[in-house]
N, CA and C of each residue as an Amber inpcrd file, in Angstrom:
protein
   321
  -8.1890000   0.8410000  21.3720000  -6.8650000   0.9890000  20.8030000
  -6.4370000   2.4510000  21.0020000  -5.2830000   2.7980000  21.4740000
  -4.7880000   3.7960000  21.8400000  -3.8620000   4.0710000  20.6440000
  -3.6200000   5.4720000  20.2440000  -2.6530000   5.6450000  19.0570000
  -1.7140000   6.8320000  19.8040000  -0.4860000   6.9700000  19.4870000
   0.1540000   7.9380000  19.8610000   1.1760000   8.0640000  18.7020000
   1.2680000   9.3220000  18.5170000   2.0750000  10.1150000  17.7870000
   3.7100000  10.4460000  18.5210000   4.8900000  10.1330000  18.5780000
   5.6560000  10.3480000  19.0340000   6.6080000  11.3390000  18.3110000
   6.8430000  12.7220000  19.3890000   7.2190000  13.9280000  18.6950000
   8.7810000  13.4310000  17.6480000   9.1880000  11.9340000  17.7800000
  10.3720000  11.5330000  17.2760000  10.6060000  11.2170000  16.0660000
  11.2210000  11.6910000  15.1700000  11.1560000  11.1450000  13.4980000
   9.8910000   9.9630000  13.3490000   8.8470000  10.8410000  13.5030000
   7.6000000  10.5430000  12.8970000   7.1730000   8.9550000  13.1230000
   7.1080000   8.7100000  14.4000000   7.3810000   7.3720000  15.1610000
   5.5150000   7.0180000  15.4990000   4.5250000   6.4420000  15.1350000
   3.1020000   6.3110000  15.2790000   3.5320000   4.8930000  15.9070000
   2.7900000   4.7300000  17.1500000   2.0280000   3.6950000  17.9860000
   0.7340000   3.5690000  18.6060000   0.3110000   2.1840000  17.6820000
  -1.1680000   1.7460000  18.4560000  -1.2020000   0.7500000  19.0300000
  -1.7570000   0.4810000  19.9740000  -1.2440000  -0.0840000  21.4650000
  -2.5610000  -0.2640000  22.0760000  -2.7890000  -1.4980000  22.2530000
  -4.2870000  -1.9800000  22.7910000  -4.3270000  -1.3840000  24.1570000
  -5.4880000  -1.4240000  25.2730000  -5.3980000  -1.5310000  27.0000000
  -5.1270000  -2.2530000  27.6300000  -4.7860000  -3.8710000  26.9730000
  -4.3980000  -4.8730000  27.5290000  -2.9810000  -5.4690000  27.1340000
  -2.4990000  -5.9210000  27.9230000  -1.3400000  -6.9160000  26.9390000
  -1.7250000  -8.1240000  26.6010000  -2.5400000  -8.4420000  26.3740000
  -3.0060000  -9.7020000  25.6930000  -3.4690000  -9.3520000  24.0570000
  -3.3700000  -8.2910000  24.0370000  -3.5750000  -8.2080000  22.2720000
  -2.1190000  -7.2780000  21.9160000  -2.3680000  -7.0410000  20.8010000
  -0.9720000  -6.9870000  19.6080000  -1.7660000  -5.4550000  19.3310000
   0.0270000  -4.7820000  18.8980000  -0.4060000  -3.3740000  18.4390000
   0.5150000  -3.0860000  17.5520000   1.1060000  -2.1270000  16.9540000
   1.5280000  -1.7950000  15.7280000   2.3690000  -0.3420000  15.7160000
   3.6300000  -0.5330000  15.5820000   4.4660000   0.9210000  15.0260000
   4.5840000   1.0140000  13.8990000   4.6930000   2.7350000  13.1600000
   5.1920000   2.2720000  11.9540000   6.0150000   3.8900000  12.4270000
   6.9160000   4.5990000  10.8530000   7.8250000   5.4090000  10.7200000
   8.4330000   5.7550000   9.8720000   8.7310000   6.9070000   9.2330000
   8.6900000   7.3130000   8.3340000  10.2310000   7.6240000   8.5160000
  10.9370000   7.5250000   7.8870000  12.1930000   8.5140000   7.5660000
  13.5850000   7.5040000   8.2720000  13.3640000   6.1030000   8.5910000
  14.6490000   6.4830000   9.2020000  15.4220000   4.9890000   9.1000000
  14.7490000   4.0970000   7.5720000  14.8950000   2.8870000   7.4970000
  15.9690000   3.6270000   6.2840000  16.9310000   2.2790000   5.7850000
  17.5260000   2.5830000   4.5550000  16.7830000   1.7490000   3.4140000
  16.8100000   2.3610000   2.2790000  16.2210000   1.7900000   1.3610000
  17.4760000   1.1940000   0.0070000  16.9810000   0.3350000  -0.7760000
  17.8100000   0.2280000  -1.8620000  18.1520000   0.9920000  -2.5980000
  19.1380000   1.6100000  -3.1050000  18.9650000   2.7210000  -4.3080000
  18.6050000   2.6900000  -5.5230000  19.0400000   1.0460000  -6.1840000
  18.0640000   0.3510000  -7.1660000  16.4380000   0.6380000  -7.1460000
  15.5840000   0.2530000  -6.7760000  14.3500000  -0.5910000  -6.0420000
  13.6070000   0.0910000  -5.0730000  14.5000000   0.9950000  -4.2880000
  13.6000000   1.9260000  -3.1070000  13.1840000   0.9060000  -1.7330000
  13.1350000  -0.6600000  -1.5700000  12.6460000  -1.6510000  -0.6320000
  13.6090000  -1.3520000   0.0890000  13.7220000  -1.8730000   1.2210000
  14.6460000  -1.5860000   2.7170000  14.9080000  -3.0470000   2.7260000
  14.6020000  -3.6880000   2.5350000  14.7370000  -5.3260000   2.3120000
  15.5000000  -6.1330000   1.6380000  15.9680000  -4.8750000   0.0570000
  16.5860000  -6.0820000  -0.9510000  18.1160000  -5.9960000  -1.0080000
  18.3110000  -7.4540000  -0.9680000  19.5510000  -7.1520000  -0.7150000
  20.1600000  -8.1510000  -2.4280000  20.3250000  -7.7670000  -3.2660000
  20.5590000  -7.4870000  -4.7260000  19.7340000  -8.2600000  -5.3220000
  18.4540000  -8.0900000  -4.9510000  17.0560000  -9.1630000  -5.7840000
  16.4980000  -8.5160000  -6.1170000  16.3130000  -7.3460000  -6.2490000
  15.7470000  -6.6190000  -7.2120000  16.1230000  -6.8050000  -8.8430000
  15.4860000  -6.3080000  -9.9310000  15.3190000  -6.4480000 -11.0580000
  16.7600000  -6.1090000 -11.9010000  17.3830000  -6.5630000 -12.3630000
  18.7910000  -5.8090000 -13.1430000  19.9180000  -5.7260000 -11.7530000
  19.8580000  -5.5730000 -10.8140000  20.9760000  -5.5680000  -9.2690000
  22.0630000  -6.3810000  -9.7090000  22.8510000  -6.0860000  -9.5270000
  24.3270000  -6.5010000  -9.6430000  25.3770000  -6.5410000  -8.6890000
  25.7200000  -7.1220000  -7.8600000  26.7710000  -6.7040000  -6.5460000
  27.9990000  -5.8910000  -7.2450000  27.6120000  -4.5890000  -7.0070000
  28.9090000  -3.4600000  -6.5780000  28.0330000  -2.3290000  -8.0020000
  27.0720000  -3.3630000  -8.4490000  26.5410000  -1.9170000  -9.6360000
  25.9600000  -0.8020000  -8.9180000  25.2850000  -0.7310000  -7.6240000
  24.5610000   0.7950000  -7.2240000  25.4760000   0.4940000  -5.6250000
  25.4480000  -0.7050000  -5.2580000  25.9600000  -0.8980000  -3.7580000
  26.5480000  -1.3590000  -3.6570000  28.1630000  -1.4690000  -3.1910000
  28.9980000  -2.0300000  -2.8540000  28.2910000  -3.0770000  -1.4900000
  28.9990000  -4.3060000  -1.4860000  28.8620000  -5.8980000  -0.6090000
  28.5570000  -4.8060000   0.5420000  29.5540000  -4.0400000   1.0940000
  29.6730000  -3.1000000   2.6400000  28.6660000  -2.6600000   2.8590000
  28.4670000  -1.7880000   1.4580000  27.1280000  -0.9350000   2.1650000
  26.0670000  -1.4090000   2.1670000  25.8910000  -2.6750000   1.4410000
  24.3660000  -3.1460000   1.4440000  24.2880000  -4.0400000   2.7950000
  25.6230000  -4.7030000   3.3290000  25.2770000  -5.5010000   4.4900000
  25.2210000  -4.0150000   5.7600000  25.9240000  -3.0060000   5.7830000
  25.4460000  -1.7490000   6.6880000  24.0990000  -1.9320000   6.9820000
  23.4610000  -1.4780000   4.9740000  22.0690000  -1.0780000   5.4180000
  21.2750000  -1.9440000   5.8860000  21.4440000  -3.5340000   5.3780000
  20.6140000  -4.5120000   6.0870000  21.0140000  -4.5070000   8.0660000
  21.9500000  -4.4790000   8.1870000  22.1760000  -4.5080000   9.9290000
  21.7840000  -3.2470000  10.2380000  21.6190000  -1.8310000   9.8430000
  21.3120000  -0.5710000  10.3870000  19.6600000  -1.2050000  10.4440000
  19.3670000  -1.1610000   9.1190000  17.2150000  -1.4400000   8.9990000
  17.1150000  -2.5360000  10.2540000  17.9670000  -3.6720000  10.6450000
  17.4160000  -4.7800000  11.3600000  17.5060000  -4.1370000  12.6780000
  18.5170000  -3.1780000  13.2480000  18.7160000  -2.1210000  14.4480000
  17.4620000  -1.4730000  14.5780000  16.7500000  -1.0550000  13.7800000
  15.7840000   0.1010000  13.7260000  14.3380000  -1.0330000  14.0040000
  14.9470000  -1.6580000  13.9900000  13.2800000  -3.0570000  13.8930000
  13.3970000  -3.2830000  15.1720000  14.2190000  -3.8050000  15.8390000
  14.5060000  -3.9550000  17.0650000  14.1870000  -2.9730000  17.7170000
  14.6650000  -2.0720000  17.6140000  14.4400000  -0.4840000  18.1700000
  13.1620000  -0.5400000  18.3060000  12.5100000  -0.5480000  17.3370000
  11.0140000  -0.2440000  16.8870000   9.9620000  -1.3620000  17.7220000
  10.5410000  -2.3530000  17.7420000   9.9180000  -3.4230000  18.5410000
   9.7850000  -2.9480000  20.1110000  11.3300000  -2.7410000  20.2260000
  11.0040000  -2.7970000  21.9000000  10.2360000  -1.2170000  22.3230000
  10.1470000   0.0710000  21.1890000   9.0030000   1.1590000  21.9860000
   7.6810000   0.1390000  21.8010000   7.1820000  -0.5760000  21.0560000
   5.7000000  -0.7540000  20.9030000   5.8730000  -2.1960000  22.0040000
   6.7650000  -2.7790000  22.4670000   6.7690000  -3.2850000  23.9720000
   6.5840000  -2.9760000  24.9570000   7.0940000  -1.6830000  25.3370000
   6.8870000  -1.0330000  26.3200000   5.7970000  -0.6030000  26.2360000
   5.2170000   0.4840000  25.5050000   3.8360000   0.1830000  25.3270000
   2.8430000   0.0960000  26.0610000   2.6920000  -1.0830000  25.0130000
   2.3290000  -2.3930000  25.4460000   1.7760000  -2.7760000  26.9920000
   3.0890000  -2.3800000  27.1820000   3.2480000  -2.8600000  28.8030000
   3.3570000  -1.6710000  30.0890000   2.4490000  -0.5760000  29.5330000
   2.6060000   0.3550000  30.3410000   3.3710000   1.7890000  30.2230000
   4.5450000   0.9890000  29.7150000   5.7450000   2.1060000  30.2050000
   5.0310000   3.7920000  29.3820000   5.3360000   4.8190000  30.1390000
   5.3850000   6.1360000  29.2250000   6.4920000   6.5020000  28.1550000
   6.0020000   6.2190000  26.7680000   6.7710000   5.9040000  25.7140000
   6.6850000   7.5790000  25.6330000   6.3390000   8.6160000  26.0020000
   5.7490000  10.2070000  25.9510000   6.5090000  11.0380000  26.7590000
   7.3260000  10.0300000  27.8090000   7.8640000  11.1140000  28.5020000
   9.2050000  11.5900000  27.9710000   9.6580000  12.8070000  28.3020000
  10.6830000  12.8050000  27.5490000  12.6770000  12.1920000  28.0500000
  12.6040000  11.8370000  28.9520000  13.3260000  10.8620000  29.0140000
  13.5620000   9.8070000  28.2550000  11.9210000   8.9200000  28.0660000
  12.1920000   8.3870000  26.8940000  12.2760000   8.3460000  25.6520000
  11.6760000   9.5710000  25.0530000  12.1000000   9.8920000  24.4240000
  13.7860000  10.0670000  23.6130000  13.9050000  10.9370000  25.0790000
  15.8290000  11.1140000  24.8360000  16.5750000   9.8850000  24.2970000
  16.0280000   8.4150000  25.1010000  16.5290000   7.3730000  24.8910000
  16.3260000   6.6000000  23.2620000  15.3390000   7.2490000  22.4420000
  15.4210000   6.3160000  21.3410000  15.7910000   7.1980000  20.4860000
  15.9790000   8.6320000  20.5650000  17.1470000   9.1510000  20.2530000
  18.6410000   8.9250000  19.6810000  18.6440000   8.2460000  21.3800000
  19.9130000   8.0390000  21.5450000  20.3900000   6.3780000  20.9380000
  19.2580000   5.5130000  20.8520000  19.7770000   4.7420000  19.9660000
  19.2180000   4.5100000  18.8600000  18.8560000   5.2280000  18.5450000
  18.6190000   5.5970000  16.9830000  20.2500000   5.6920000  16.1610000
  20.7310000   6.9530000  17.4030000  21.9870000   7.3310000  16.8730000
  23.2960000   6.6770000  17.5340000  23.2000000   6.0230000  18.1030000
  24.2940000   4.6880000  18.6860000  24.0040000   3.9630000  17.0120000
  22.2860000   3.3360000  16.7170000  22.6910000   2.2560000  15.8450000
  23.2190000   3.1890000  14.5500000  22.9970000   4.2900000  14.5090000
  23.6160000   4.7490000  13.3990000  25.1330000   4.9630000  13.5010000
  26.1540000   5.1910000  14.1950000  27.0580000   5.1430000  14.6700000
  28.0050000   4.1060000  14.5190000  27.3570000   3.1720000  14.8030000
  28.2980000   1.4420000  15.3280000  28.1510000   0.5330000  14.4500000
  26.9980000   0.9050000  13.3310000  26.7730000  -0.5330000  12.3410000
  27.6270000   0.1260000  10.5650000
């Protein structure tokens, strides 16, 4: 299992030698969370939540489509991977960057 540290908002991938096994990203800093609850997940199921008491309908469907952008995102570096590609160089780098901040932008 190979692990790499990516110099990018704290982006960790472990990534087998084969593509026949499964590997794992994780990341710190760049999901939205509830302001209730702290989960990136709840969308007013948390304990006492009320639609429009901490989050207005807008911003909670934002943060659910921004977090589901960032999963995707997150999926396809530990694909590439996966599959070879140099997730290190900085080209690509530049690129999840750049849609990091497209999905922050457009959703």
């Amino acid at each position: 299992m190979r692990i790499v540290k990516l110099p990018v908002h704290d982006i960790r991938v472990a990534f087998p030698s084969s593509v026949e096994s499964s590997g794992s990203i994780c990341c710190s800093g760049l999901y939205e969370f509830c302001p209730k609850c702290g989960q990136q997940s709840c969308v007013w199921s948390c304990d006492g939540a009320h639609i429009g008491e901490v989050e207005t309908k807008e911003q909670v469907s934002g943060r659910v489509a921004y977090n589901g952008a960032v999963d995707g995102i997150m999926s396809m570096i530990l694909a590439h991977a996966i599959s070879g590609i140099d997730v290190e160089s900085p080209a690509y780098l530049e690129g999840i960057e750049t849609a990091l901040q497209a999905a922050g932008e457009n959703i």
